[in-house]
N, C-alpha and C positions, 0 to 999 in steps of 0.2 A: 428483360428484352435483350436480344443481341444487338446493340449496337456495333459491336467492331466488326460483326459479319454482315451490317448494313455498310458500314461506314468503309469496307473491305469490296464490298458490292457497289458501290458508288465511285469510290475510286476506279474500278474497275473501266465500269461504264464511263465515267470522265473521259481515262484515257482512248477508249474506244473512237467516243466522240473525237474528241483530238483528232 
């Protein structure tokens, strides 16, 4: 599983929301 490219992907999106 790619986790760090989810967990890269989610970060991501967090900060967006932010």
């Amino acid at each position: 599983a790619d986790l760090e490219l989810v967990r890269e992907s989610f970060s991501r999106s967090s900060r967006i929301s932010a």
